[in-house]
Backbone as a ProteinNet text record, in pm:
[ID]
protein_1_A
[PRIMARY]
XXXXXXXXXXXXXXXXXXXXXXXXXXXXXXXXXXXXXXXXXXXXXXXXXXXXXXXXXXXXXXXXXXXXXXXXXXXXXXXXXXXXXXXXXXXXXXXXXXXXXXXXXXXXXXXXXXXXXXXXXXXXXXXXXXXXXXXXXXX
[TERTIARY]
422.9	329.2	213.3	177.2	74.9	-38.3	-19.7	-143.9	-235.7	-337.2	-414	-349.7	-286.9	-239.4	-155.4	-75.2	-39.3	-80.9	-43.1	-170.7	-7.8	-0.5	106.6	26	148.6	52.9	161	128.4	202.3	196.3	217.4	209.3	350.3	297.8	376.6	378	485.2	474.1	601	581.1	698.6	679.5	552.8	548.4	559.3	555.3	553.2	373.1	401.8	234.7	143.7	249.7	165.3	130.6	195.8	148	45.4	86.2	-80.7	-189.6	-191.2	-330.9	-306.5	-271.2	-211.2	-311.7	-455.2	-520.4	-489.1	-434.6	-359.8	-234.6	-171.3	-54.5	-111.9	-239	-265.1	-357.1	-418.8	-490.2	-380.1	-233.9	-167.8	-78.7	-60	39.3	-108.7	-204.6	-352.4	-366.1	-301.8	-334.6	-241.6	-102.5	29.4	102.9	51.2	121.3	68.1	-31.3	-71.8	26.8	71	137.9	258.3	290.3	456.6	501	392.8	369.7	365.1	303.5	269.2	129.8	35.9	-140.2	-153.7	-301.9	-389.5	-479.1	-513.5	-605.2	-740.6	-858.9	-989.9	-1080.5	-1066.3	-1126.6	-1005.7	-1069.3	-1023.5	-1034	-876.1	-912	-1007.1	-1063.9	-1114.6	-1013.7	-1087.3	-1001.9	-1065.6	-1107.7	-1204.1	-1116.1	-1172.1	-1115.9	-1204.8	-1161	-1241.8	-1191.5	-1277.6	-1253.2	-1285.3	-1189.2	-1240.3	-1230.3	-1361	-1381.5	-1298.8	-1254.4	-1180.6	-1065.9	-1039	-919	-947.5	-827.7	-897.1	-818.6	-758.1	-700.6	-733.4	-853.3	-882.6	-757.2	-827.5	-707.7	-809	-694.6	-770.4	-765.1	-847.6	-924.8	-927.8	-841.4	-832.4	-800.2	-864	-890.8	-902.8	-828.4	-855.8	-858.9	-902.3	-934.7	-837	-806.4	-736.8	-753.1	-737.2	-755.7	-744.8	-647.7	-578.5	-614.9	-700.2	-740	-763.3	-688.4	-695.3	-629.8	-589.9	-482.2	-528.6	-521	-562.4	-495.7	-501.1	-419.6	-547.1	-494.5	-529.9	-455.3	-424.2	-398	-457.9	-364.8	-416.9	-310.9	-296.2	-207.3	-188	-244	-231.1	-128.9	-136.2	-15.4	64	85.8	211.6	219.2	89.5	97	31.2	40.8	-19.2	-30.1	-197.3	-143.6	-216.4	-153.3	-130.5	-128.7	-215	-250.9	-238.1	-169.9	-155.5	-195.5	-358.4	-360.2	-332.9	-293.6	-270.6	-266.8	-370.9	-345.1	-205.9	-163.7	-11.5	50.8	159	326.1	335.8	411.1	481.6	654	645.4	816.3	757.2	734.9	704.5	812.8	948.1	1016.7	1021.8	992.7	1001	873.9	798.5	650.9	664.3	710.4	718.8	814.2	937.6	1019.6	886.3	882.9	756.9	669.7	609.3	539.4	603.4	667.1	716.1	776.9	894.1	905.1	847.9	705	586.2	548	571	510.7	657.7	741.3	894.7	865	848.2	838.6	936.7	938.5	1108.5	1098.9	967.5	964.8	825.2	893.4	727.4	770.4	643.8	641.7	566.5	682.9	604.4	479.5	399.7	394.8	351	356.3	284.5	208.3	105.5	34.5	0.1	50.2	4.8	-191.5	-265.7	-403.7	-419.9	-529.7	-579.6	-477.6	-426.8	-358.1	-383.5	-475.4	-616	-709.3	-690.3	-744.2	-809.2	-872	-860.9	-842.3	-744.6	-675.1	-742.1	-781.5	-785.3	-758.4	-633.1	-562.7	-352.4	-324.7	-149.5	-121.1	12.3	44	74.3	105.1	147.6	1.8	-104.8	-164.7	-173.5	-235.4	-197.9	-18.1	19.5	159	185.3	120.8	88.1	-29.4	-19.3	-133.6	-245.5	-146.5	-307.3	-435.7	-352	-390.1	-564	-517.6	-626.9	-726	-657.4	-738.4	-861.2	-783.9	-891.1	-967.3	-967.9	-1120.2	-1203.2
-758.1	-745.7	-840.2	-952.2	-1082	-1011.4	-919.1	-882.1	-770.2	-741.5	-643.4	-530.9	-458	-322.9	-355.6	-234.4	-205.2	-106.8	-144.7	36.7	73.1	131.3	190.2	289.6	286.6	329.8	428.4	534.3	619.8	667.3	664.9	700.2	790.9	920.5	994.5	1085.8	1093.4	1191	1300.5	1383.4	1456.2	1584.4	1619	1655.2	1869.8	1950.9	2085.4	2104.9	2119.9	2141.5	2252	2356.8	2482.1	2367.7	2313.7	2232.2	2155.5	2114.5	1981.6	2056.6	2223.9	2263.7	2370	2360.1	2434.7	2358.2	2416.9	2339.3	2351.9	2496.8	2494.2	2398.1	2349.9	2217.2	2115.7	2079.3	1949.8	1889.2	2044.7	2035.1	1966	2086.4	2054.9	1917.7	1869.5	1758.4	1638.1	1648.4	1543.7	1571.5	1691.6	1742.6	1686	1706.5	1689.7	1560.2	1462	1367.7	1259.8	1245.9	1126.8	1116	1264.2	1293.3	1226.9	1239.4	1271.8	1081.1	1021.5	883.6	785.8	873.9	782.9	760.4	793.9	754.2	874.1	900.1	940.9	1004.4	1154.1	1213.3	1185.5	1155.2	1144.8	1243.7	1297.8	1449.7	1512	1632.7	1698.2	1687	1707.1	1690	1743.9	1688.9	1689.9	1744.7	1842.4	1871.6	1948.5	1884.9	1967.4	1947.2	2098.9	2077.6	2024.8	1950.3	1872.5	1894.7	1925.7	1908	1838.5	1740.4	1610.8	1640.1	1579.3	1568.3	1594.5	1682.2	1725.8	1785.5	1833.2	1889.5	2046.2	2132.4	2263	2314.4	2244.4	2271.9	2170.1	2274.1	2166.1	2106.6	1957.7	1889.3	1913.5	1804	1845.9	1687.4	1677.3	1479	1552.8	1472.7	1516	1359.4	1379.2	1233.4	1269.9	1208.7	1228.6	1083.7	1087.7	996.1	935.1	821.2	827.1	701.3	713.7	611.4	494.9	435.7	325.9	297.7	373.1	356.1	524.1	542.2	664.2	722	850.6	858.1	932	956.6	1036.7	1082.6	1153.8	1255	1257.5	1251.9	1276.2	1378.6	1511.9	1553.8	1558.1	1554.1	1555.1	1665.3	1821.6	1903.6	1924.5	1889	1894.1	1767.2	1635.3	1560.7	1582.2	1685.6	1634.4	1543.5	1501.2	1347.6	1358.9	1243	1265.5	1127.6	1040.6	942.1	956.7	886.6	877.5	767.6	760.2	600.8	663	554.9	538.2	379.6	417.9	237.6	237.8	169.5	157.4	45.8	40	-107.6	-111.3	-13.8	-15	14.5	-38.2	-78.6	55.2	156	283.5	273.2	382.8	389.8	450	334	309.4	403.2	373	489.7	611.2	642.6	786.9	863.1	753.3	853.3	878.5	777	844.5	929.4	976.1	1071.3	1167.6	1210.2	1330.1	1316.4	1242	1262.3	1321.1	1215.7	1264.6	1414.1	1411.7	1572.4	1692.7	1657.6	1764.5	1802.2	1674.3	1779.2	1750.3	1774.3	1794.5	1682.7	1566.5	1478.1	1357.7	1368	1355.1	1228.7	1131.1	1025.1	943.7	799.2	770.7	579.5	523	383.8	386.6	313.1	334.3	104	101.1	-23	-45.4	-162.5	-188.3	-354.4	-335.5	-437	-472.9	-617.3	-641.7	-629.4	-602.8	-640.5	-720.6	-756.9	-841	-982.4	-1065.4	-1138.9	-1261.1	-1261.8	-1407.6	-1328.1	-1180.5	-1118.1	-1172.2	-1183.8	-1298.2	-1177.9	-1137.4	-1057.5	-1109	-995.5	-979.7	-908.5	-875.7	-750.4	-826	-768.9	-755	-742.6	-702.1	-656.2	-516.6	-481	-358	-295.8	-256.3	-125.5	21.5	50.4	252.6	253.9	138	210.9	352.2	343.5	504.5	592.8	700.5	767.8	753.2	719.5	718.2	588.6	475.4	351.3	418	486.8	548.6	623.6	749	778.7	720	634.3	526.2	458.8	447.1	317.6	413.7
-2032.1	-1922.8	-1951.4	-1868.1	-1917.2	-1830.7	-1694.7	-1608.3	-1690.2	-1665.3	-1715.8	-1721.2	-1579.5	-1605.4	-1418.9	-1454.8	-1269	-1256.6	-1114.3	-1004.8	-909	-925.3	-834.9	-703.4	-629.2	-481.3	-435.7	-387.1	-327	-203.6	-60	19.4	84.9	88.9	67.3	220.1	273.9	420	428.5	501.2	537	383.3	345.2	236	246.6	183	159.4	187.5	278.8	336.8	236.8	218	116.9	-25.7	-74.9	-226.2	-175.5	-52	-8	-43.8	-32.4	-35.3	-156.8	-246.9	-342.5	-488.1	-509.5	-588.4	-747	-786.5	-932.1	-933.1	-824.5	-862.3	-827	-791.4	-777.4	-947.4	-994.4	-1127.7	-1220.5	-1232.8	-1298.9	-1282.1	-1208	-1183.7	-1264.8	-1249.4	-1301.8	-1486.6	-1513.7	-1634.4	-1710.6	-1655.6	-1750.2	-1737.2	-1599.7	-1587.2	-1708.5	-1712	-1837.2	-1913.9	-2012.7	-2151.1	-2060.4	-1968.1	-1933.3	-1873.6	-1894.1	-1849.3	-1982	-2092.7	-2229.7	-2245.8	-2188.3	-2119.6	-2216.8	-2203.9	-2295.5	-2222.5	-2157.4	-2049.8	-2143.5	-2068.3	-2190.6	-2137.5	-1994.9	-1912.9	-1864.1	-1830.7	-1737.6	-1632.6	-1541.2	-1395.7	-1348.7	-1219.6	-1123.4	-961.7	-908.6	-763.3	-701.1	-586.1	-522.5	-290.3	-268.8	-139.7	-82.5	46.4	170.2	351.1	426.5	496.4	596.7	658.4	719.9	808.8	887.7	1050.2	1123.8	1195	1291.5	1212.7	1087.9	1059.5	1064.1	1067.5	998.9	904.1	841.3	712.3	594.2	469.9	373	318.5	290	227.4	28.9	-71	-194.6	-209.5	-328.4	-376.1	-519.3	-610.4	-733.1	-791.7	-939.1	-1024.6	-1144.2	-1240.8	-1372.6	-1464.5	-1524.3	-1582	-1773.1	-1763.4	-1912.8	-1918.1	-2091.4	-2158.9	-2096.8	-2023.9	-1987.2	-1791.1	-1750.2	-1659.3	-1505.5	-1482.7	-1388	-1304.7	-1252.5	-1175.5	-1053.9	-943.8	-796.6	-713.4	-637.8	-551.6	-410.9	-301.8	-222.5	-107.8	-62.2	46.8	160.2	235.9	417.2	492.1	458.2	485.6	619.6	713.7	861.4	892.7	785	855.4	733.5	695.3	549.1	509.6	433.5	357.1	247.7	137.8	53.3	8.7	-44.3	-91	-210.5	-361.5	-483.1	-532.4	-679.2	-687.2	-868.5	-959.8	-1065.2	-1134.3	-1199.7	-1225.3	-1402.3	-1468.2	-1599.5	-1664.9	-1799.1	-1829.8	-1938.6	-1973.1	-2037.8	-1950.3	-1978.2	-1898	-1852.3	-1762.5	-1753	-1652.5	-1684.8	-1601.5	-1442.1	-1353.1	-1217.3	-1123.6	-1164.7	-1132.7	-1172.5	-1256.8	-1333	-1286.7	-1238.8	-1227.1	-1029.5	-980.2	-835.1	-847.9	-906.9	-869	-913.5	-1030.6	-1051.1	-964.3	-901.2	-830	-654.7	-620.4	-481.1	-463.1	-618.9	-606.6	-627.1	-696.9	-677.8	-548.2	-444.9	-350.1	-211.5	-255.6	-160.5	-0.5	-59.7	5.3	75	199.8	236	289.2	284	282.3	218.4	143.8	96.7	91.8	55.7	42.9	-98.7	-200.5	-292.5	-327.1	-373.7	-390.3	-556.8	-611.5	-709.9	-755.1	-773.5	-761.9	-882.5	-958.9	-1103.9	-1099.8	-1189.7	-1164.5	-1291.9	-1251.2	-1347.4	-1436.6	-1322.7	-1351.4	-1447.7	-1418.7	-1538.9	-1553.7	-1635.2	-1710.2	-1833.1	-1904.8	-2073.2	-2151	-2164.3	-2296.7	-2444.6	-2509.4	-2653.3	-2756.3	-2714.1	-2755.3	-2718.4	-2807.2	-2764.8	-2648.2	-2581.2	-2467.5	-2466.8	-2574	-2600.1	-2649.9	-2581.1	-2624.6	-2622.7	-2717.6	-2729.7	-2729.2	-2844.7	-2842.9	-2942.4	-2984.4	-3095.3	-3075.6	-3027.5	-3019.5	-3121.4	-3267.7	-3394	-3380	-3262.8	-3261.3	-3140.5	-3027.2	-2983.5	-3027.5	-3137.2	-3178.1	-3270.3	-3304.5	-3457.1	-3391	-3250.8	-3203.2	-3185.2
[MASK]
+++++++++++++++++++++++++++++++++++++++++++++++++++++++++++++++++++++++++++++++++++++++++++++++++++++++++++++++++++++++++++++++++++++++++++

């Protein structure tokens, strides 16, 4: 990987409307996905409900934060959608993380995208960082 990190994008519809507003699975899917990705959580999620202008079902805005950059959840339970953003400056399994993701919330259609960042980044480091957890812990 020569770019800084990828951001993966999730736009997710046709979803299980009860999980859109289901704030203990939106905590947990922010809590456990890092480990289950190879990332490093450095807080605890964040998830708070919202309700937007003209809806009447809160949706939830959840963000957690890790080592390698950040991950987010957005619901909108009135249209069964959900969109989901994974940015990372280490490599991950792009497929492995939308199936966990799309099948967290029984989503029967999505567009997934991914965008290299930081392409003329000036690297000073390997390509491979945080390949060992002890390597994080020691900075």
């Amino acid at each position: 990987m020569r770019e800084f990190g990828q951001h993966l994008t999730i736009d997710a519809s046709s979803c299980n409307r009860k999980k859109l507003t289901d704030q203990s699975l939106v905590y947990d899917i922010l809590n456990n996905l890092p480990k289950e990705l190879g990332m490093h959580r450095m807080t605890l999620p964040q998830v708070v409900k919202w309700l937007d202008p003209g809806a009447t079902i809160n949706g939830l805005s959840g963000f957690v934060m890790i080592a390698e950059s950040h991950i987010s959840i957005h619901t909108f339970p009135e249209k069964d959608y959900v969109f989901i953003d994974v940015f990372s400056c280490k490599g991950f399994d792009v497929d492995s993380a939308v199936k966990l993701l799309t099948n967290a919330f029984d989503a029967k259609k999505y567009t997934k995208k991914v965008v290299k960042r930081g392409i003329d980044f000036p690297r000073s480091h390997s390509d491979r960082i945080y390949e060992v957890p002890e390597q994080l812990a020691s900075q």
